[in-house]
C-alpha positions in Angstrom: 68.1 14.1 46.7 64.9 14.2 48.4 62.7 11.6 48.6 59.4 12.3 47.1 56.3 12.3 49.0 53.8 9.4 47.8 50.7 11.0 49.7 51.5 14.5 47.9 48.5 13.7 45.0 46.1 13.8 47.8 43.2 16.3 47.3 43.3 19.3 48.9 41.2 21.6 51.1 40.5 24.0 48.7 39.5 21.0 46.4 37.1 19.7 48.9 35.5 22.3 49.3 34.9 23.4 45.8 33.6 20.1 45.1 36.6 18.7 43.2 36.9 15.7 44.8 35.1 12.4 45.4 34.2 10.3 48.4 35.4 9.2 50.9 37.3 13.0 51.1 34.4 15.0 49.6 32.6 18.1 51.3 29.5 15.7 52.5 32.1 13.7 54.6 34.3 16.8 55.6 31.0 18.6 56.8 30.3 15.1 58.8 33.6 15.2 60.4 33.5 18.6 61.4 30.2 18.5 62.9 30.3 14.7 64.6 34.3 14.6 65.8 35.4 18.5 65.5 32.1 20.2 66.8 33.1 23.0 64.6 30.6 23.4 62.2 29.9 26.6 62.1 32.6 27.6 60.5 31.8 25.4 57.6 28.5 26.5 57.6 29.7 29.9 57.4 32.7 29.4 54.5 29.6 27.8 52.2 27.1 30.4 52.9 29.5 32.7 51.9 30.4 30.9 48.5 26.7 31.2 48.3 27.0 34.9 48.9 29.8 34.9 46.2 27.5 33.4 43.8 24.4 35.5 44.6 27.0 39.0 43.9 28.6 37.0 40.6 24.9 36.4 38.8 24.4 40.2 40.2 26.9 41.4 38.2 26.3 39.3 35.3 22.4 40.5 35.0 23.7 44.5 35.5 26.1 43.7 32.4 23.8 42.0 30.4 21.4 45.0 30.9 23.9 47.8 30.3 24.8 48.9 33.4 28.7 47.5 33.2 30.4 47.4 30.2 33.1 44.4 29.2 36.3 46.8 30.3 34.6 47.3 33.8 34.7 43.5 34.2 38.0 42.8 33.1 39.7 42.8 36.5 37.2 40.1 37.8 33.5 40.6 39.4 34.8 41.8 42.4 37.3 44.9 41.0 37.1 48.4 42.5 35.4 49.6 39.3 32.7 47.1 39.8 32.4 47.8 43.5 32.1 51.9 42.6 29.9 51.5 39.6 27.2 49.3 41.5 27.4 51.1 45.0 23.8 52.4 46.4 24.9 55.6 45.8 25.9 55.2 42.2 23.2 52.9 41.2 19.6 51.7 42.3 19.0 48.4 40.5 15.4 47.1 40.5 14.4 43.7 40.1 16.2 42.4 36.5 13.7 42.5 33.9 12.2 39.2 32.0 15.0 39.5 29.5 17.4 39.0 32.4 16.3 35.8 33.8 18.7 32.9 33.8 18.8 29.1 33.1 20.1 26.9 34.6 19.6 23.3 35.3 19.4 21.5 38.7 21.2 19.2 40.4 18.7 16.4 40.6 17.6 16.8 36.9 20.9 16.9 35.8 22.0 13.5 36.6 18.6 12.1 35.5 17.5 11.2 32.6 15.4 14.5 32.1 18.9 16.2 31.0 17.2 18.3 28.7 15.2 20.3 31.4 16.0 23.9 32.0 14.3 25.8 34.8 13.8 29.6 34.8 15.1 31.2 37.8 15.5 35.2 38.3 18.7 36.6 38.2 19.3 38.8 41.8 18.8 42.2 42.9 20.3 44.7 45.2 17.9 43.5 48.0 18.8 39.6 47.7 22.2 40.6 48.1 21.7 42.9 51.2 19.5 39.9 52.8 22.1 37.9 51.9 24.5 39.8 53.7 22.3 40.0 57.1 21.7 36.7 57.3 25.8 36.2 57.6 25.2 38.9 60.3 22.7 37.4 62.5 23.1 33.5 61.9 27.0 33.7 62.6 28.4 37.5 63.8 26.4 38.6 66.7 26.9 37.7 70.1 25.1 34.7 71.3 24.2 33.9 67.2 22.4 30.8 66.9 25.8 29.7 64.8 28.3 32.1 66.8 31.8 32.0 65.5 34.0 32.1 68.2 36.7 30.7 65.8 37.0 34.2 64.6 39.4 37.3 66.0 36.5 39.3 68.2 37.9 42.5 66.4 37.4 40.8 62.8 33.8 40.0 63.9 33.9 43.9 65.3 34.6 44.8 62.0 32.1 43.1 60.1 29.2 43.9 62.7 30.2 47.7 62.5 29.8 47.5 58.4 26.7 45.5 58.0 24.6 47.5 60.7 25.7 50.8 59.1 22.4 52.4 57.7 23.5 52.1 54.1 25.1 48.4 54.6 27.9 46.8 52.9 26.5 43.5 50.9 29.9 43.2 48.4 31.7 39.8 48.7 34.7 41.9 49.4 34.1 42.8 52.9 34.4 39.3 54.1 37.0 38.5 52.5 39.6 38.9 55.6 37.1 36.2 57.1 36.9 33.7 54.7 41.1 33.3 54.3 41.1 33.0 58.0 38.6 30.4 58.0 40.4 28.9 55.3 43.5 28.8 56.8 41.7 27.7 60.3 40.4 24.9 58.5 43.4 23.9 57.3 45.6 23.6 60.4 42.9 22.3 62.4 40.2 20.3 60.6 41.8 19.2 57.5 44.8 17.0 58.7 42.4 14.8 61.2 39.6 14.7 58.0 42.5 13.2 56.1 44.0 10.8 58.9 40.2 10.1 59.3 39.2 9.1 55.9 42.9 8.5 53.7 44.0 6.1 56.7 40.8 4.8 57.6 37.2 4.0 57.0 35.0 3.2 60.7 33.1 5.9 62.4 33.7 6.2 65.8 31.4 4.4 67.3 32.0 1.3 65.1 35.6 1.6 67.0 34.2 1.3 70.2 32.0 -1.5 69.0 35.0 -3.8 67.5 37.0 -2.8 70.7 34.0 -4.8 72.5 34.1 -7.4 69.7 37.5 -8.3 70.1 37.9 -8.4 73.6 34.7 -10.8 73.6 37.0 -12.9 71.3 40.3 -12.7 73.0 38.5 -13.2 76.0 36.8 -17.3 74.4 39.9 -17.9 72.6 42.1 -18.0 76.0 39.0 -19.4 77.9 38.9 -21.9 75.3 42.6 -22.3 75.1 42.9 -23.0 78.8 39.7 -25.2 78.7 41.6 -27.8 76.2 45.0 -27.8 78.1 43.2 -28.6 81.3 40.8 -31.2 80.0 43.9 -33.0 78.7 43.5 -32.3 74.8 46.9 -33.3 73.0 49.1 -30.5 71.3 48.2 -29.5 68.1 45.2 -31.2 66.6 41.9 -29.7 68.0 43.7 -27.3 70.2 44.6 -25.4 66.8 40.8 -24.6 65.9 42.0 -21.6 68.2 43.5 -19.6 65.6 40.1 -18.4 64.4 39.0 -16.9 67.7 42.6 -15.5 68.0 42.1 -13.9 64.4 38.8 -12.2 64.9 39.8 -10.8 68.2 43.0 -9.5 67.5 41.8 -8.1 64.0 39.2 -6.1 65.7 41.5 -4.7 68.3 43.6 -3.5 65.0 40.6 -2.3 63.6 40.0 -0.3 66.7 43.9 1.2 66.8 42.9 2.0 63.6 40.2 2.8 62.2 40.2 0.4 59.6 37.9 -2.4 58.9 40.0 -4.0 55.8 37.3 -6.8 55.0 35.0 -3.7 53.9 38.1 -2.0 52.0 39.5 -4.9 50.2 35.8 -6.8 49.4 32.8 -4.6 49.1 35.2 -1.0 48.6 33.1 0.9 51.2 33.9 3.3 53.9 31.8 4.7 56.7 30.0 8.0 56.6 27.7 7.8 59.8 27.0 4.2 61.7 26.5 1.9 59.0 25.9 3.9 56.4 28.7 4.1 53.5 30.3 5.4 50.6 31.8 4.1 47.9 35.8 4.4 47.8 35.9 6.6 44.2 38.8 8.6 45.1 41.9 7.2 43.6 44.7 8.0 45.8 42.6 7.4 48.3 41.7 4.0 47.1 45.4 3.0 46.6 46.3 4.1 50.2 43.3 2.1 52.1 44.2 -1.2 50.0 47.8 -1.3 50.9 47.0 -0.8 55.0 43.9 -2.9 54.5 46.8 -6.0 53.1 49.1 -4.3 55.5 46.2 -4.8 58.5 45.6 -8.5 58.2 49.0 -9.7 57.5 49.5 -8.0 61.0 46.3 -9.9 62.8 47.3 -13.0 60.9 50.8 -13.5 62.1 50.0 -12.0 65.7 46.8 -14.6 65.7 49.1 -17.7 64.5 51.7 -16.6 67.1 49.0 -16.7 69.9 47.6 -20.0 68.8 51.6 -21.8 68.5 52.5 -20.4 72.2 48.7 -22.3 73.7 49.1 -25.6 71.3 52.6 -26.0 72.2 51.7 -26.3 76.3 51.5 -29.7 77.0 48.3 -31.1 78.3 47.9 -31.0 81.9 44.1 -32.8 82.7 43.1 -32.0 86.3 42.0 -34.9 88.6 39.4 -34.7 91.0 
């Protein structure tokens, strides 16, 4: 029988990105890693300003069948069916802005983890022209040549595609069109962003640049711990005794240098539950898989620099003294 995979409960991308999930592998730290260690983005960019697109055509639809225009049976293969595409095309329908009556609630963000819970704001429901706006602003921000957030992640005959549609005269603005984008995007993601997100944030918890930094840390710390090593062998310090005050040094250095190897600091995992977003600046650990996975390399991590550090500091303590005579 097969084994069963114990990382298998981990979240996925498509949870990520529909906000499923909790840090350290939510979408604020996926769109950190993407844009500080991938430099890719763009893409990311583009996949949630196309959920916003999504969004914008789904409340469309809603207000045209609140007003009359679709009934329930033209909504009952989904928001983006043929027979909702044909009954709201330009040619079938010209929809002005949704009256009074088809303004929406909804509450926001902020407010709604405050304590002003109760606090609806009035916003109005979308029109034909958001939608085509929408739609050219996916165009021009990430389509075009030399775009101010080009995709070059994208087939140049997908992008051909899309180009040729949305600067027709009568433009698609349907969800539908970029659909062939958005799965390759997805999939692009998930081969090459989401397995180094995961080794990133599952395995460890240090930015980059906090790597280089305890790199420097603990080869400061090696570096006084054999100084100081040699220093009390030379100057004719007996074995043992004070010549074993050398562990600590030994410790900190080598624990860093694991830390670096790493990317794991397990003093912030195991006491104050934090991992790195940007240079010092943290989350909380609130995912649980997650959680269970850091705490077991965190023990895992300092047994390690323990018993190499206790190794290092037998091997100097057990050199006999040898003082040095003018």
């Amino acid at each position: 029988m097969s084994q069963e995979d114990p990382h298998a409960d981990l979240p996925t991308l498509d949870q990520v990105l529909t906000r499923k999930t909790f840090p350290p592998v939510c979408l604020y730290n996926f769109y950190i890693i993407m844009r500080d260690r991938l430099k890719m983005e763009e893409v990311l960019d583009f996949y949630l300003d196309l959920q916003h697109h999504e969004l914008l055509w789904k409340r469309y639809v809603k207000a045209m069948h609140r007003s009359g225009h679709l009934s329930e049976g033209d909504l009952a293969d989904g928001f983006q069916s043929p027979r909702v595409l044909s009954r709201l095309s330009h040619s079938s329908l010209s929809s002005p802005r949704p009256k009074e009556t088809d303004y929406i609630s909804y509450k926001t963000p902020i407010l709604s983890s405050s304590i002003h819970d109760g606090i609806h704001m009035e916003k109005p429901a979308p029109n034909r022209e958001d939608l085509v706006k929408s739609a050219q602003k996916l165009l021009l921000k990430y389509l075009v040549p030399s775009a101010s957030k080009e995709l070059t992640q994208l087939p140049m005959e997908l992008k051909t595609a899309l180009c040729r549609e949305l600067e027709k005269p009568d433009p698609r603005d349907d969800p539908l069109l970029f659909l062939e984008a958005k799965e390759y995007l997805f999939e692009y993601m998930q081969k090459h962003a989401y397995p180094k997100f995961l080794r990133l944030k599952v395995w460890g918890n240090i930015t980059l640049y906090q790597q280089l930094g305890r790199l420097v840390l603990g080869l400061v710390f090696l570096l006084g711990a054999l100084s100081t090593s040699l220093c009390l062998i030379f100057l004719g310090y007996a074995q043992w005794g004070n010549r074993f005050w050398i562990l600590l040094p030994f410790w900190v250095g080598i624990l860093n240098i694991l830390i670096f190897l790493t990317g794991l600091d397990p003093i912030w995992v195991l006491l104050f539950n934090k991992s790195e977003t940007t240079t010092f600046k943290f989350n909380s650990i609130k995912q649980p898989q997650v959680k269970r996975i850091l705490i077991s390399r965190s023990i895992w991590l300092l047994c390690c620099s323990i018993l190499i550090a206790v190794i290092c500091t037998i091997i100097f303590c057990a050199i006999p003294p040898h003082k040095l005579r003018k």
